[in-house]
C-alpha positions as CSV (number, residue, x, y, z in Angstrom):
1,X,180.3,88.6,93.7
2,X,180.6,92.2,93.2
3,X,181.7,93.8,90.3
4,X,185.2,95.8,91.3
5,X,184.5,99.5,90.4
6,X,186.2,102.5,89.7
7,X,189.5,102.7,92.2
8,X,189.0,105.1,95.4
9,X,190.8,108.5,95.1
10,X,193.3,108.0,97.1
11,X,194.5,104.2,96.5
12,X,197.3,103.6,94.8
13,X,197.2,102.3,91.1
14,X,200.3,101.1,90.1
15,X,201.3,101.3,86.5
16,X,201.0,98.3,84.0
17,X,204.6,97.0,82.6
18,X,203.9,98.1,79.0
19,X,203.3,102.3,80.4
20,X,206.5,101.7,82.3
21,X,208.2,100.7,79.0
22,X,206.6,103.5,77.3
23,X,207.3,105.9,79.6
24,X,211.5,105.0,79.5
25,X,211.6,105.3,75.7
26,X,209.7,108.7,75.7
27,X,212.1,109.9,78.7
28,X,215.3,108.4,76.9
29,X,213.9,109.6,73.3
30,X,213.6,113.5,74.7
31,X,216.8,113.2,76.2
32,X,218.2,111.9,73.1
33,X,216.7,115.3,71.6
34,X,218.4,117.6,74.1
35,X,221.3,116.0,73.3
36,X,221.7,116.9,70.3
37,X,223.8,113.5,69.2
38,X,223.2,110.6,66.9
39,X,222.4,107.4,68.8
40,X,221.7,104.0,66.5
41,X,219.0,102.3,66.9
42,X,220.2,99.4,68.7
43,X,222.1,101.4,71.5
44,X,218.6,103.2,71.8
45,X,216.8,99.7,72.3
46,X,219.9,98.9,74.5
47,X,219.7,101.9,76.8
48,X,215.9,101.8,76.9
49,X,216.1,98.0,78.7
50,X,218.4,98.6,80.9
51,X,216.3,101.5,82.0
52,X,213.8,99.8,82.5
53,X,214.9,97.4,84.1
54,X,216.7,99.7,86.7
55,X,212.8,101.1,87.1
56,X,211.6,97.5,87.7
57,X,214.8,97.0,90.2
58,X,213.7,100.7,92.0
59,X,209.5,100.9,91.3
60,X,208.6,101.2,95.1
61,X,210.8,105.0,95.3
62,X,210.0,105.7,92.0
63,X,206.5,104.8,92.3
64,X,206.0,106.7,95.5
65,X,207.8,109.6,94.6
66,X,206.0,110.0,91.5
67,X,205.7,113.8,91.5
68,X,208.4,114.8,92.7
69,X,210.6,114.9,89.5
70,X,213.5,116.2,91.0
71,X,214.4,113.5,93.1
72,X,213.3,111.2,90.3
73,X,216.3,112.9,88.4
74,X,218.5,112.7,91.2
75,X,218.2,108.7,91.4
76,X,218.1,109.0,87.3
77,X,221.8,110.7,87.7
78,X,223.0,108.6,90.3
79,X,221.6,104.8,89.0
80,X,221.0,104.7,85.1
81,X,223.3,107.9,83.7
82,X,227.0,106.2,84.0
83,X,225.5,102.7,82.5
84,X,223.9,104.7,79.6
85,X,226.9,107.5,78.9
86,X,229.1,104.4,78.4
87,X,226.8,102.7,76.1
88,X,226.6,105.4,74.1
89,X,229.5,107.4,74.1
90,X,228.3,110.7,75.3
91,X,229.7,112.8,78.4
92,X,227.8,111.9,81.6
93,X,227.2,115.4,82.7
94,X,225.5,116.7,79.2
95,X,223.7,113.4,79.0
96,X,222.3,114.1,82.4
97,X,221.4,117.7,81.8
98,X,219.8,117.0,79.0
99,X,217.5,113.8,80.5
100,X,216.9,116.6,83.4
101,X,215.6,119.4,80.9
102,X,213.7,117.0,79.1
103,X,211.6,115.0,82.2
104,X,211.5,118.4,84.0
105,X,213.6,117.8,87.3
């Protein structure tokens, strides 16, 4: 049996669950920042699974249009932003302006 080796540079490595995680609560965190409001801690952890489970639900698009962050965004404002304004009480447009500033779309 051969020992598998580095990955070839142009296959595809898809991301492990845990950097997925990660990678909603840094997004959600920044946003938070921009923001400028005070969400508690358990809306946070509220808002950050049901991101990520919207990621899980999407991860083909979102995994092949990995950089290409304005299209990310786009799907960002159009599938997670309502769920997560109403969770936490914020306007949708300044919540999504903010996660846009902050992941760069």
């Amino acid at each position: 049996m051969k020992p598998s080796g580095p990955a070839k540079k142009h296959e595809t490595v898809f991301p492990s669950a845990r950097k997925i995680k990660r990678a909603c609560e840094n997004e959600l965190y920044r946003a938070v920042k921009r923001l400028g409001a005070y969400i508690p801690k358990d809306k946070m952890e509220l808002a950050e699974k049901l991101y990520v489970q919207k990621v899980f639900l999407n991860y083909r698009f979102i995994h092949e249009n990995a950089s290409n962050r304005r299209l990310l965004s786009d799907w960002w404002d159009e599938n997670v932003s309502a769920d997560i304004a109403e969770l936490w009480g914020v306007e949708r447009d300044k919540l999504c302006r903010a996660f846009r500033e902050a992941f760069g779309g």
